[in-house]
C-alpha positions as CSV (number, residue, x, y, z in Angstrom):
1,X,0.0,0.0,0.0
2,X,3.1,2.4,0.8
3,X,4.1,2.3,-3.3
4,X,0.4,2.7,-4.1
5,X,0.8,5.8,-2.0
6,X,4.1,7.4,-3.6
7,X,3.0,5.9,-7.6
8,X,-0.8,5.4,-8.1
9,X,-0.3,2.1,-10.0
10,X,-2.6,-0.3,-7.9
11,X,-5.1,2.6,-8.1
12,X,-5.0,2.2,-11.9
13,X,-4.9,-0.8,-12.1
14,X,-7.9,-1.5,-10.2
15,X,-10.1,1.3,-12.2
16,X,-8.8,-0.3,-15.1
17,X,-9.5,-3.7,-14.0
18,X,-13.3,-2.4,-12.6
19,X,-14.1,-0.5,-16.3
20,X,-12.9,-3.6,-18.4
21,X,-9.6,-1.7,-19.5
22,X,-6.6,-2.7,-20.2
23,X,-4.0,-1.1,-18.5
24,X,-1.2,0.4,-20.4
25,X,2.3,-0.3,-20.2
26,X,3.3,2.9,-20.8
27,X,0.9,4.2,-18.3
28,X,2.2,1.8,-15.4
29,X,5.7,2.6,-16.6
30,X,5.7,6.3,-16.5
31,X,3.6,6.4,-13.1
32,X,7.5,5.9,-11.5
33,X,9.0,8.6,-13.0
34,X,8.7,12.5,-13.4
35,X,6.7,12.9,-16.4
36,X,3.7,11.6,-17.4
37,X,3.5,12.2,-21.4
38,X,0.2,10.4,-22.7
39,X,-0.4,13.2,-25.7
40,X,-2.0,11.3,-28.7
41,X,-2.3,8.5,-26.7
42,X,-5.9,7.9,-28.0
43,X,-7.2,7.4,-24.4
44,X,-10.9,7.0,-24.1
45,X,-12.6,9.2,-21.5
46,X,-12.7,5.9,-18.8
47,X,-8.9,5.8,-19.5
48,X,-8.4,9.5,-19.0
49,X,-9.9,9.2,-15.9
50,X,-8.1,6.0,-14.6
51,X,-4.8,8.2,-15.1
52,X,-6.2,10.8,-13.5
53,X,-7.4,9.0,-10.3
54,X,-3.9,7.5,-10.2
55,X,-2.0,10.8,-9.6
56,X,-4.2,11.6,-6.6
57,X,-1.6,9.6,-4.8
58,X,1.4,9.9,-7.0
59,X,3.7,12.3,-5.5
60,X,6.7,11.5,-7.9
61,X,5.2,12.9,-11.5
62,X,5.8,17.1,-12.2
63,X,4.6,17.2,-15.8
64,X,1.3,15.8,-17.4
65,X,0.8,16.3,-21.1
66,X,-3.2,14.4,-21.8
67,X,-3.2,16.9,-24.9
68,X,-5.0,15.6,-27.7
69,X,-6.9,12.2,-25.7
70,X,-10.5,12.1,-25.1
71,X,-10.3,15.0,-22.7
72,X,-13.9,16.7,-23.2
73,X,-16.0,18.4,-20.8
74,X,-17.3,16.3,-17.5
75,X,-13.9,13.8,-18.4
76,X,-11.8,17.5,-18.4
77,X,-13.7,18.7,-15.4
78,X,-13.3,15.3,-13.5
79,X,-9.0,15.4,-14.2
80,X,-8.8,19.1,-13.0
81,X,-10.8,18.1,-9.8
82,X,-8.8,15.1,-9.2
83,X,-5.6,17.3,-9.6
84,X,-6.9,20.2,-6.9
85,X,-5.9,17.8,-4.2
86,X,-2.1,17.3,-5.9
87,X,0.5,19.4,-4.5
88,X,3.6,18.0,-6.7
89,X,2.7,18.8,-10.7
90,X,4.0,21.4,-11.8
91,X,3.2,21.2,-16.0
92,X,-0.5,20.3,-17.0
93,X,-1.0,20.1,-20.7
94,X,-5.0,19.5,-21.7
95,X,-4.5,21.1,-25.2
96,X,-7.1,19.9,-27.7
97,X,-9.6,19.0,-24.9
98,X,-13.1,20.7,-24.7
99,X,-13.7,22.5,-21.3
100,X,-17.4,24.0,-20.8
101,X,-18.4,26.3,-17.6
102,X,-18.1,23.4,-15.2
103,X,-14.5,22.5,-16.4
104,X,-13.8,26.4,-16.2
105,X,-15.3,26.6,-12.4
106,X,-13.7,23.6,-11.7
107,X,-9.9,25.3,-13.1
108,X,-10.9,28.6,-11.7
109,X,-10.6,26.3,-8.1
110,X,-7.3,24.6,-9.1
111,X,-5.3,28.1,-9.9
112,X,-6.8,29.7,-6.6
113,X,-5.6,26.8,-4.5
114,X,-2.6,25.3,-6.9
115,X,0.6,25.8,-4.5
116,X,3.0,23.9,-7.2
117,X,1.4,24.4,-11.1
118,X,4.0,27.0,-12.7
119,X,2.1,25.9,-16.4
120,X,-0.8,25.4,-17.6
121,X,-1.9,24.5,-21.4
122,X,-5.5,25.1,-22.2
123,X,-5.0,25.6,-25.9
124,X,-7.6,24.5,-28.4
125,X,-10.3,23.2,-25.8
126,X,-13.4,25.3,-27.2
127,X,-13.0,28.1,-24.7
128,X,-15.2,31.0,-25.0
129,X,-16.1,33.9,-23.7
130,X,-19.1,32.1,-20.4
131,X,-16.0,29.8,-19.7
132,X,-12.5,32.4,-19.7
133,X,-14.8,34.4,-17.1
134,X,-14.0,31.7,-14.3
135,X,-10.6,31.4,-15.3
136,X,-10.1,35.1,-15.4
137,X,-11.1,35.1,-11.6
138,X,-8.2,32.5,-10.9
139,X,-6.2,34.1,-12.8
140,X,-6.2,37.2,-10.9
141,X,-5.9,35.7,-7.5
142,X,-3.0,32.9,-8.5
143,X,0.3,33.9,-7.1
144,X,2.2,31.3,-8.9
145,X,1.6,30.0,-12.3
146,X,4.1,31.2,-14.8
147,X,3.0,30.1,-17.9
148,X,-0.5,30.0,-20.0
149,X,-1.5,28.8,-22.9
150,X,-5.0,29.9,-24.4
151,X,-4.1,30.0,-28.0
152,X,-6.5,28.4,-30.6
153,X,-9.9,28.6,-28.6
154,X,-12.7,31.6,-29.1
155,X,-12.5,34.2,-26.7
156,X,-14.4,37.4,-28.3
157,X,-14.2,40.9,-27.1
158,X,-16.4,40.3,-23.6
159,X,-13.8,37.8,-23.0
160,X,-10.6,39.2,-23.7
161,X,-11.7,42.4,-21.2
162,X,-12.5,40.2,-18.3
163,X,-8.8,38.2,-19.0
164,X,-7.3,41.6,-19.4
165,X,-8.4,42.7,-15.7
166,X,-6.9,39.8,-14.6
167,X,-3.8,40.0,-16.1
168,X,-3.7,43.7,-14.8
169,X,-3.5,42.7,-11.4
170,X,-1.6,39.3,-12.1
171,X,1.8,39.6,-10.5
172,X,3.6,36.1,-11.8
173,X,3.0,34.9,-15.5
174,X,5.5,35.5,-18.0
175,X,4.3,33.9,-20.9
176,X,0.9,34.4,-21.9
177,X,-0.5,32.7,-25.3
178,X,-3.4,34.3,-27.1
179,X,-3.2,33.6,-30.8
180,X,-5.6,32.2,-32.7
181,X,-8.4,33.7,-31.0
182,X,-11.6,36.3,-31.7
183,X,-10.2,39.2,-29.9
184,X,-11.2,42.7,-31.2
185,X,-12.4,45.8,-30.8
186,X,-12.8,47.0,-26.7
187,X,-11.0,43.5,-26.1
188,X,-7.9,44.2,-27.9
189,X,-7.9,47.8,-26.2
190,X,-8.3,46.5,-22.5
191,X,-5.7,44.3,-22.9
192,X,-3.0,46.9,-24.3
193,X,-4.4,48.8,-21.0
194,X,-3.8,46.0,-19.1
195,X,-0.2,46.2,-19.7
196,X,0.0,49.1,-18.4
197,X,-0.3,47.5,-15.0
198,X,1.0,44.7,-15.4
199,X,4.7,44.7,-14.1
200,X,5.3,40.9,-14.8
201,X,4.7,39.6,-18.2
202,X,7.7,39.1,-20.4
203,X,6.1,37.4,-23.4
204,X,2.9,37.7,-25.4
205,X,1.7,36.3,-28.3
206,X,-1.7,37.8,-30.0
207,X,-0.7,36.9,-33.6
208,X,-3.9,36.0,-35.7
209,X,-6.8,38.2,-33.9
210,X,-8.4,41.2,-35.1
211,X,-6.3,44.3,-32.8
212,X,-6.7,46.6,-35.9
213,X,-6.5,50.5,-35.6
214,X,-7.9,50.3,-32.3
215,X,-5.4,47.5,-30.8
216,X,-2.8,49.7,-32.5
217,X,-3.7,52.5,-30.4
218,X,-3.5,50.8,-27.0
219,X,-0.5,48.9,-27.4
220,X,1.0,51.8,-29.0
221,X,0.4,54.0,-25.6
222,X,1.3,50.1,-23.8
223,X,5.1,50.5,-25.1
224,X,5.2,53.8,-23.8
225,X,5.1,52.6,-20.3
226,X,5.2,49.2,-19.9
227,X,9.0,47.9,-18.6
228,X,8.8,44.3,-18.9
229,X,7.9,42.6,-22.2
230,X,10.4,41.8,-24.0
231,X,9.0,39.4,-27.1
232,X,5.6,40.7,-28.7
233,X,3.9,38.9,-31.3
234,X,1.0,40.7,-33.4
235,X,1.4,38.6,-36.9
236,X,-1.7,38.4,-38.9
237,X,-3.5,41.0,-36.7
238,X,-5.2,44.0,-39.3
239,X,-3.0,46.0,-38.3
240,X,-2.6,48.6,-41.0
241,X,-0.6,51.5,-42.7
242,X,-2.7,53.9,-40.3
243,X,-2.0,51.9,-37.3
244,X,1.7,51.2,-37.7
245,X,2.9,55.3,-36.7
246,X,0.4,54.7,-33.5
247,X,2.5,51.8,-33.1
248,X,6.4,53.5,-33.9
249,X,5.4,56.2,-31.3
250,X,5.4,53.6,-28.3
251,X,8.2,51.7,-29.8
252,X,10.6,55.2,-30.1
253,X,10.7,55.0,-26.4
254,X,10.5,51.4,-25.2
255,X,13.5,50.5,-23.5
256,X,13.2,46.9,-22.9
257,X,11.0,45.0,-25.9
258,X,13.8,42.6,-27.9
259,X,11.7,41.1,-30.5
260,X,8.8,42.4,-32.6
261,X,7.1,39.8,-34.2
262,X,4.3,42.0,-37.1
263,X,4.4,40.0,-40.3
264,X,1.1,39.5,-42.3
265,X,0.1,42.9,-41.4
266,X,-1.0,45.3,-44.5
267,X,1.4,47.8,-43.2
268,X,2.8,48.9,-46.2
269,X,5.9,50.3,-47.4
270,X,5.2,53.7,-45.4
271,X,4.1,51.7,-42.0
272,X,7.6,49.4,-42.4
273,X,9.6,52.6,-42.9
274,X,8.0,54.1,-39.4
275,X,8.5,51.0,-37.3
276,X,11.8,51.0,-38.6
277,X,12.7,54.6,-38.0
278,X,11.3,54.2,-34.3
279,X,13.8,51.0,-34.0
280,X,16.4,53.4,-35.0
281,X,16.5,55.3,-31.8
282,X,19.8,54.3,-29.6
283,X,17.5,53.8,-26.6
284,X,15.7,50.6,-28.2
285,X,16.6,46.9,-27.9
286,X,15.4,45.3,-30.3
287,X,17.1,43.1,-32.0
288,X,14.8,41.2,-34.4
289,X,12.0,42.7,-36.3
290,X,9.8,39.7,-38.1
291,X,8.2,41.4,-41.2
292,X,7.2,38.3,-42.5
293,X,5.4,37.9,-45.9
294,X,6.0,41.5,-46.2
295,X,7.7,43.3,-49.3
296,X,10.3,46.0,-48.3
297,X,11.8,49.0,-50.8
298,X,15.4,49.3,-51.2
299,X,15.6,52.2,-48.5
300,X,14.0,50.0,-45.6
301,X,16.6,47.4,-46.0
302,X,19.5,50.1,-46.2
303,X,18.1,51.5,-42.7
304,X,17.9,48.1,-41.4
305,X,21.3,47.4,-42.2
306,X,22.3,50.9,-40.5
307,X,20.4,49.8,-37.2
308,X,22.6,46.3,-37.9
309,X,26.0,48.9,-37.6
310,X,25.4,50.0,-34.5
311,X,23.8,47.0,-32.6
312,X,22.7,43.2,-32.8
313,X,19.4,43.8,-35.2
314,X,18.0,41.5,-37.6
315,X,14.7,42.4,-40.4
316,X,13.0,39.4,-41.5
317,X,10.8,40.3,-44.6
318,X,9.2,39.4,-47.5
319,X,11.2,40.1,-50.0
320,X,12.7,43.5,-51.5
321,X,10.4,45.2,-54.2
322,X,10.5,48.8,-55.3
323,X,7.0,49.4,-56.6
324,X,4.0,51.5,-56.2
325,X,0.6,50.4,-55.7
326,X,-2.0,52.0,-54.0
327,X,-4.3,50.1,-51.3
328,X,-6.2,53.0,-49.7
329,X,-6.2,56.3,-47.8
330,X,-4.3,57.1,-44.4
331,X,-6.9,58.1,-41.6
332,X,-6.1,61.3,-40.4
333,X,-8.6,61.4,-37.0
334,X,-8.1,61.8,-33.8
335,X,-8.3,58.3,-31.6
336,X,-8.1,57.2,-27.9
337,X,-7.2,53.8,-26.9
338,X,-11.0,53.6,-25.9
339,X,-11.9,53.7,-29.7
340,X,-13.4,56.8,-30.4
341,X,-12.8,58.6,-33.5
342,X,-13.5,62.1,-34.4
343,X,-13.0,63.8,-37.6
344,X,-10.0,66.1,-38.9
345,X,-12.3,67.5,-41.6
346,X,-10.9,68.7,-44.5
347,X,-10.0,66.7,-48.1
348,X,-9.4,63.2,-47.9
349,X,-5.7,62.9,-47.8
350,X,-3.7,61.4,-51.6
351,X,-3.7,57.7,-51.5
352,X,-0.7,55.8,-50.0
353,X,1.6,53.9,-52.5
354,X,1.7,50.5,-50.8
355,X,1.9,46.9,-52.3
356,X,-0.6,45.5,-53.9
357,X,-1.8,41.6,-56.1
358,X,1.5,42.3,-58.3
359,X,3.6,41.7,-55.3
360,X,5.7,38.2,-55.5
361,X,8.4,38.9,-53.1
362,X,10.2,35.9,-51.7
363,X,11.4,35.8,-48.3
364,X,14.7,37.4,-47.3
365,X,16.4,39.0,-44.0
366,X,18.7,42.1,-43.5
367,X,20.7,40.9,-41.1
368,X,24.2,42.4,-39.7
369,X,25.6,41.5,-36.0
370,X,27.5,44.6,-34.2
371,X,31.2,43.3,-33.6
């Protein structure tokens, strides 16, 4: 009984035995060591939850990755409420799993009472914006966890503000994972504002949401202030030609952001050239700007590689073509990070030249290390 209390195994073994499973070899093995790594494992929910009832006791394993099992809703919330009482994992991994309001109310009591889970991987697991709500609220009170995953699911604007006053009072993450979500509009805004506060977070990714002219905005006043990130990744975000300067204004005085991560942006030649003239400044630190899928001119790559003379910098891009194409008009209005707009008046301003269908550029980088 004294091994069943350090491993688990006779308590799998017994569910097993009592569900007409087999129990797995690789299962029994890996109850003995540190790490329990059962992704695509194809376990069926009864399987799932024979694992599960087997670390209640195990006081050996730090890292469990179920990601991509049969880990849907009452099997997700069962595993998380199993694991409330377990004071030795560290790493939980339910990526690809489905978690509805119970699971999330369930999670929300794991990260207020969690004393050892520094990560936590909820990505792809049909999150929305009823379930990040109860997460949000453990969010804000945990005092440990370090990483989070939330990428892939479908948090919306409603969503994104109540995780964004969480992370505004969250004092431990450092890695936060928000690509591949629905967040727009006042959601992409409060979380540039939660930034602000936050005095913590070292690495974000928001690459493939909506953040747009608004999102722009806010993260462009977030730069300003915020002392702490260091990688930021916006890819694929609609961030435009009239967002970009919003964006170089924060970046001109940002002391401590390393990597820049806006490819698949339709920035244009004009938005590339401001980024890259904020980057200029001797005060900034970054050292890799990821313009991917991007065309440059000739003069953007001759700035990059005079950035490259005086400091570690590297421009990834899309290729170099001198062209001119328009795509549309600059906005000249007036905006706060809250979204409101008011006119400047006056003519509508001549049309950008930009990129446009003829571009082909291949992928290239402007790269020069200062010795």
């Amino acid at each position: 009984m004294q091994q069943d209390c350090d491993v688990g195994h006779i308590t799998y073994e017994r569910i097993c035995q009592a569900n007409n499973l087999l129990p797995r070899s690789q299962v029994k093995r890996q109850l003995w060591g540190k790490k329990l790594d059962l992704r695509y494992a194809g376990l069926l929910p009864a399987e799932v939850k024979a694992v599960a009832a087997s670390l209640k006791r195990n006081n050996r394993i730090e890292e469990v990755d179920l990601s991509y099992n049969s880990v849907k809703e009452e099997t997700a919330t069962f595993v998380i409420e199993v694991l409330q009482s377990n004071t030795y994992i560290t790493k939980l991994n339910l990526a690809g799993g489905s978690l509805d309001v119970t699971g999330a109310m369930a999670c929300c009591k794991l990260l207020t009472q969690s004393t050892s889970l520094l990560h936590l991987n909820l990505s792809d697991c049909s999150i929305g914006d009823s379930e990040i709500g109860y997460l949000a609220q453990g969010i804000q009170v945990n005092h440990i966890l370090l990483q989070l995953n939330l990428s892939k699911n479908k948090i919306g604007p409603t969503g994104a503000i109540q995780l964004s006053r969480a992370l505004g009072e969250n004092s431990t993450l450092v890695f936060v994972d928000l690509s591949w979500n629905h967040i727009r509009g006042g959601g992409a805004v409060a979380l540039g504002n939660s930034l602000k506060k936050n005095k913590r977070l070292e690495e974000l990714d928001i690459s493939w949401n909506g953040f747009g002219f608004e999102g722009s905005i806010a993260f462009g006043e977030t730069l300003r202030v915020n002392r702490t990130l260091k990688i930021l990744n916006m890819e694929n975000n609609r961030i435009t030609w009239d967002g970009a300067p919003h964006l170089a204004k924060g970046l001109a005085v940002n002391r401590t952001l390393e990597v820049l991560q806006i490819g698949r942006n339709p920035l244009s030649m004009q938005g590339c050239e401001e980024i890259l003239k904020a980057l200029a400044k001797p005060t900034s630190r970054v050292r890799l700007l990821s313009l991917k899928d991007i065309p440059i001119n000739t003069k953007i790559a001759l700035k990059a590689s005079d950035i490259a003379k005086h400091r570690e910098f590297t421009l990834q891009h899309g290729g170099i073509l001198n062209t001119r194409d328009v795509i549309g008009f600059q906005r000249q209005s007036s905006c706060t990070a809250g979204g409101r707009r008011s006119s400047a008046g006056g003519k509508p301003p001549a049309v950008k030249q930009a990129w446009g269908d003829q571009l082909q550029g291949t992928g290239e980088r402007c790269s020069k290390s200062h010795n």
